[in-house]
C-alpha positions in Angstrom: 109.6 96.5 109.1 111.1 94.5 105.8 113.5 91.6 106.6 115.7 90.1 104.0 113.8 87.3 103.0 114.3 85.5 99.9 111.1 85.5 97.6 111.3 82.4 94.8 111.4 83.3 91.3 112.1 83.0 87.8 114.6 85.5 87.0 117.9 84.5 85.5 119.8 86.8 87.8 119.6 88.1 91.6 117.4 90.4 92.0 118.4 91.4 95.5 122.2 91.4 93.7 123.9 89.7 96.7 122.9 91.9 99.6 120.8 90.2 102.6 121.0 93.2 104.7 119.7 97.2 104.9 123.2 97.9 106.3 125.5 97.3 102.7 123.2 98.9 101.0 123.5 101.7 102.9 126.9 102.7 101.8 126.3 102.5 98.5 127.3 106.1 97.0 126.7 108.3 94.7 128.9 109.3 91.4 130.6 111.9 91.0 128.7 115.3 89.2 129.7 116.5 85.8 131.5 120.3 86.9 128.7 122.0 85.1 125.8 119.7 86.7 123.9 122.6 88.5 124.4 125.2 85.8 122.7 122.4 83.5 120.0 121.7 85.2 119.2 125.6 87.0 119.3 127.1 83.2 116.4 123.9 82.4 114.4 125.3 85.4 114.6 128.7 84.4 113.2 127.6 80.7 110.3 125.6 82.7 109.3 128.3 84.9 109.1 130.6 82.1 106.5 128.7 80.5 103.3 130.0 80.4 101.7 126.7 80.7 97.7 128.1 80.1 95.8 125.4 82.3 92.7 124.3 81.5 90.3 122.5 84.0 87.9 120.1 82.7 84.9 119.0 84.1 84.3 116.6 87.4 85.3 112.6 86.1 84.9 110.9 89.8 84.4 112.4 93.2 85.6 109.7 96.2 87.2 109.7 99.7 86.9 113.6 100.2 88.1 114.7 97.0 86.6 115.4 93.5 88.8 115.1 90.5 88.9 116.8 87.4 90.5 116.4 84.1 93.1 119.1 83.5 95.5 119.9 80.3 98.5 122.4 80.7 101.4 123.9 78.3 104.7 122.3 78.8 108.3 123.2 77.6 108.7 122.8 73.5 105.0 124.1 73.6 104.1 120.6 74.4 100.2 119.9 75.7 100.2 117.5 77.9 97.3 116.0 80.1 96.3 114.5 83.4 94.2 115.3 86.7 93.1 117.4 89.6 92.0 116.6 92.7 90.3 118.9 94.7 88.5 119.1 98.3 84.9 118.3 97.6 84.4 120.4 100.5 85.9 123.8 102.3 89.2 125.2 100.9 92.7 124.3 99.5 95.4 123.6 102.3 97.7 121.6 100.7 99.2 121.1 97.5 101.3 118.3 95.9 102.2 117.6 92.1 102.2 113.4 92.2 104.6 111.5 89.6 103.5 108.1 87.9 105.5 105.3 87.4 107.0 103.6 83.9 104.2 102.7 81.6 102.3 105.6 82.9 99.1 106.5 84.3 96.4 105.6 82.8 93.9 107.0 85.8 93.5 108.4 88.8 94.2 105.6 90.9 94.8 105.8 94.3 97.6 108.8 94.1 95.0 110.8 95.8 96.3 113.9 98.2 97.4 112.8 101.4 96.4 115.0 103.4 92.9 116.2 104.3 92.3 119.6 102.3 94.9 118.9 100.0 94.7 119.7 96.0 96.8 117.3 93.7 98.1 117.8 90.1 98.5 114.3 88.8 100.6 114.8 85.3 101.0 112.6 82.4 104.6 113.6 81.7 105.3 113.5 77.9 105.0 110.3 75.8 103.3 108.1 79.0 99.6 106.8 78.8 97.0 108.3 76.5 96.8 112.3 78.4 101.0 112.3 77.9 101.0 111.1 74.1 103.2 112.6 71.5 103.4 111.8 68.0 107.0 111.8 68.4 107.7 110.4 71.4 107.3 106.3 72.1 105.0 105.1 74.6 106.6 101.6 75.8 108.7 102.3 78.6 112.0 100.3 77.1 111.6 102.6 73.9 110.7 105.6 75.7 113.8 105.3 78.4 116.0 106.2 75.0 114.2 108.4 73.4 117.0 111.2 72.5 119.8 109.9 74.6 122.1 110.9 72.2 122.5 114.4 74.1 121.8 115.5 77.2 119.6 118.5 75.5 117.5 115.8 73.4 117.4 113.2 76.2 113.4 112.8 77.1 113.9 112.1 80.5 115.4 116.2 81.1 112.1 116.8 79.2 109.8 115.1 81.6 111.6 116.7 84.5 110.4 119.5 83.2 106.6 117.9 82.7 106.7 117.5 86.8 107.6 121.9 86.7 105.4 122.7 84.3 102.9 120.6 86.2 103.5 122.5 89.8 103.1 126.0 88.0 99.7 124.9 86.2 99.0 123.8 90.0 99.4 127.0 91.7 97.7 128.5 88.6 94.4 127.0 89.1 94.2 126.8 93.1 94.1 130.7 94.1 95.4 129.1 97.8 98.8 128.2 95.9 99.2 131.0 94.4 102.1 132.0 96.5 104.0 128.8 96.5 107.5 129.3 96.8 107.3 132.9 98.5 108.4 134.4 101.8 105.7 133.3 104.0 103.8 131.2 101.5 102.7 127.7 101.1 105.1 125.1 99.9 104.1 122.1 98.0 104.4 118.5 98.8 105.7 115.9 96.0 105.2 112.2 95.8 106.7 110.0 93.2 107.4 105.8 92.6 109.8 104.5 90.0 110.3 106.4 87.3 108.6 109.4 89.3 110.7 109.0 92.2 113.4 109.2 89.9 112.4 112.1 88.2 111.6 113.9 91.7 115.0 113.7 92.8 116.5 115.1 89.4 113.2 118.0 89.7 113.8 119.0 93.1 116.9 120.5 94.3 116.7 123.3 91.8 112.8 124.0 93.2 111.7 126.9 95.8 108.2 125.8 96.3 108.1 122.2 97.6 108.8 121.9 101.3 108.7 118.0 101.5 108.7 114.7 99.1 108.1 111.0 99.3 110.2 108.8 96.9 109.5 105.4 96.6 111.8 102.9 94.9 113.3 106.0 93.1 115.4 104.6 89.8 118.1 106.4 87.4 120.2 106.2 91.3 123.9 105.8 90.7 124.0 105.1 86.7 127.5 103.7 86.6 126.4 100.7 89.0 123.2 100.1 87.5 125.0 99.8 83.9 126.8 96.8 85.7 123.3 94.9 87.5 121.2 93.0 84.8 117.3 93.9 85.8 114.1 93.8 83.4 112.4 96.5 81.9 113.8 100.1 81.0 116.9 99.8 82.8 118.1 97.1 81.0 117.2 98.6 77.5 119.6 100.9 78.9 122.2 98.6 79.4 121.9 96.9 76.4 122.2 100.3 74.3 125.1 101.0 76.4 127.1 98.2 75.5 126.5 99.2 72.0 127.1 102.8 72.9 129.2 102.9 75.4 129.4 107.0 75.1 126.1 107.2 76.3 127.4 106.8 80.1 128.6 110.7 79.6 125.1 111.9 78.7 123.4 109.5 82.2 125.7 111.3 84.1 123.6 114.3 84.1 120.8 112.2 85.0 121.8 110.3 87.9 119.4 110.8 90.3 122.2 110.1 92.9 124.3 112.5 91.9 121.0 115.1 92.4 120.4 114.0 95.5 123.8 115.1 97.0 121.9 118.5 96.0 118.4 117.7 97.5 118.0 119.8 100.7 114.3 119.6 101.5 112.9 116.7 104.1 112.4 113.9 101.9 110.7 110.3 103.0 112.3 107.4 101.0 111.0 103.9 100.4 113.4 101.6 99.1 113.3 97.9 98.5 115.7 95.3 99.4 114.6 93.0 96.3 113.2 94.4 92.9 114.4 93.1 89.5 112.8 96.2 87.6 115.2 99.0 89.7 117.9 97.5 91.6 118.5 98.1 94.9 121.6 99.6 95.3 120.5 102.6 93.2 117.6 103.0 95.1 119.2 103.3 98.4 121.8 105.3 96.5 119.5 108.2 95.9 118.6 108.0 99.7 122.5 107.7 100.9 123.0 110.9 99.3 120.4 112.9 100.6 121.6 116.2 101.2 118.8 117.8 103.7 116.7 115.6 106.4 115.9 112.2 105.3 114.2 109.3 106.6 114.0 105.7 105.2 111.3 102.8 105.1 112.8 99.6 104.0 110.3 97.8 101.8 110.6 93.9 101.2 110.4 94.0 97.7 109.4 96.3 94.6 107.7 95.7 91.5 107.2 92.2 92.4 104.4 91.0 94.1 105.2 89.6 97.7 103.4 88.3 101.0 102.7 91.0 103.9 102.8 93.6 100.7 99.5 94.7 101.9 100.6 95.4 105.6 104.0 97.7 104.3 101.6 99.9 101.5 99.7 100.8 104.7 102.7 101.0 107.0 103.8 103.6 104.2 100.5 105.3 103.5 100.7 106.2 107.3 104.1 107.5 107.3 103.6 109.7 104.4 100.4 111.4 106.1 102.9 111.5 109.3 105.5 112.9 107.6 104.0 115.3 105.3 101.8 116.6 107.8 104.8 117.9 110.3 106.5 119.2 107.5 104.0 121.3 104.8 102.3 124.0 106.5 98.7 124.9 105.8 97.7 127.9 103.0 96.5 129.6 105.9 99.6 129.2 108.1 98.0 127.0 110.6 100.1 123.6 111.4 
């Protein structure tokens, strides 16, 4: 279990911005939706899942712990092809599925996102403009360029787009794995998703508006409570957001329709949440704002820290690893209906 601990550093601010317990950040809220929030986001699912995203499975690039993984391109919304990987049992069939989202700065590999759960299959997506399988012409790659690329308008703003990446994603993933083929129907299996950062942000924007995932993991989840995190210096794309705010201060009208707060209030499935009590890249308060306003079953792991690299680190990435399997595996059944 985290305690608030002060960690020394170099940053010209607080990056645990005044609180030294779980409990005030624990009534941080969430803001206030935009009346036509749902409508917005439900007609951007209905475009996604309309999109015949033509998945194409590459051949075998590593096989470890149980699992080989293949290269895998799919179709996106605006007819974008994106890139990424699939995990698969080396052995016996598909049980599981979960679509896994990647951090700012994106994913360059693998890693160790691999399924957790034994017999699981895993999408791992490059959403659009992130790491060399999400490149786009159009579309910066450097995370403080990228995190205002069309915020001018919620319908150009690239972070609605790679919501719909993470979609897109789940329907090349029950494309490809014939067990997952019903995902999302009376009596079929539901999917699992996991997401840090910038993916845990996205997860809880994707989510609510989703019939076929039954459980997610969100760890230090950022875009939480926009209006607060417009007033907490940080590093990194939240505060090449603030700085183009105090430019444009209009822009706070188009973030309110991505406030992954506000989408939580909406978010009914069980959903495990790791949030740190110090991280300069995604303050804290909107972090623990995305959990406070959970909507469905929730529960919480307080980490000591996030994107910063801390003593006992080690001993909370496997305290976390464990409750994930934990959680996920009393939640998801199996594609045969077993527990």
């Amino acid at each position: 279990m985290a305690s608030p601990v002060a960690f020394a550093h170099d940053f010209p601010f607080d990056p645990a911005y005044g609180c030294t317990a779980p409990e005030q950040l624990l009534r941080v809220p969430a803001p206030p939706a935009p009346a036509d929030f749902e409508a917005f986001w439900r007609d951007r699912y209905a475009r996604a899942r309309a999109v015949s995203t033509r998945p194409v499975l590459g051949p075998v690039e590593e096989e470890r712990e149980g699992v080989r993984i293949h290269g895998i391109t799919y179709t996106s919304v605006g007819g974008v092809r994106l890139g990424g990987w699939l995990a698969l049992p080396a052995e016996g069939p598909v049980r599981y599925g979960f679509v896994v989202g990647h951090g700012y700065g994106g994913r360059q590999e693998p890693g160790r996102d691999l399924p957790p759960l034994p017999g699981a299959a895993a999408i791992l997506p490059c959403v659009r403009g992130m790491g060399e399988r999400g490149r786009v012409d159009s579309i910066p790659d450097l995370a403080d360029e990228h995190v205002l690329h069309g915020i001018g308008s919620r319908d150009s703003y690239v972070i609605g787009e790679c919501v719909a990446d993470l979609w897109c994603a789940a329907s090349a993933l029950t494309e490809l794995v014939p067990e997952l083929a019903g995902a999302g129907r009376p009596g079929g299996p539901r999917l699992g998703y996991l997401g840090e950062s910038f993916g845990g942000g996205l997860g809880a924007l994707a989510l609510p508006w989703e019939s076929r995932f039954g459980a997610a993991q969100l760890t230090v989840p950022t875009f939480g409570n926009h209006p607060l995190r417009l007033t907490l210096p940080c590093v990194g794309s939240g505060e090449a957001v603030r700085a183009y705010h105090r430019e444009h201060p209009q822009v706070a009208d188009v973030l309110r329709y991505f406030d992954a707060a506000t989408a939580a209030t909406r978010l009914e499935l069980p959903t495990l949440v790791a949030a740190a009590l110090f991280d300069p890249s995604v303050p804290p308060p909107g972090q623990f704002a995305v959990y406070n306003a959970l909507a469905g079953e929730r529960e919480l792991q307080v980490l000591s820290a996030g994107h910063f690299p801390y003593r006992g680190m080690t001993a909370e990435a496997a305290e976390l690893d464990a409750n994930r399997t934990r959680f996920f595996g009393e939640r998801l059944t199996a594609a045969d209906g077993s527990a």
